[in-house]
Residue, then its C-alpha position, 0 to 999 in steps of 0.5 A: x516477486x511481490x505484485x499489485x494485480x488490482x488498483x481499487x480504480x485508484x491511479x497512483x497519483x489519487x492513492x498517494x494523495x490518500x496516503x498523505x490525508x492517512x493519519x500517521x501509523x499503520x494504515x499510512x505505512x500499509x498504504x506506502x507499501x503498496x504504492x511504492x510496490x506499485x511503482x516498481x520497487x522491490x519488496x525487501x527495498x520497500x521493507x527497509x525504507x518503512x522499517x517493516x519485514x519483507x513478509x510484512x511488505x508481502x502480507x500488505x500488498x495480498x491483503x491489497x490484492x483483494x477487494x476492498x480489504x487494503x481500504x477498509x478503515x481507512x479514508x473513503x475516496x472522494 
């Protein structure tokens, strides 16, 4: 079972809005990931809806997990 055990001090609602300001491509698809994990789906559910493979859904949510590293390169928050 894949878990978020930090939120970054993001809700759900503040990281689907940086998802949708994410240009299109990876950073954007890494974004969903965590947050559809983060609302409960399972890993392989969310590797089929982005197209990606499971151990990449896992490797996204680990880099996630530690401070700082899902949002590097990406958007600040505001």
């Amino acid at each position: 079972m894949v878990k978020i055990i930090t939120t970054h001090g993001f809700s759900l609602y503040s990281l689907r809005k940086l998802e949708k300001q994410t240009e299109p491509g990876r950073m954007r698809i890494r974004l969903m990931a965590v947050r559809l994990i983060w609302e409960g789906y399972p890993a392989t559910a969310v590797s089929d809806i982005l197209g990606i493979t499971g151990e990449t859904v896992r490797s996204y949510v680990a880099s996630g997990n530690r401070p700082r590293r899902l949002f590097n390169n990406c958007c600040k928050r505001s």
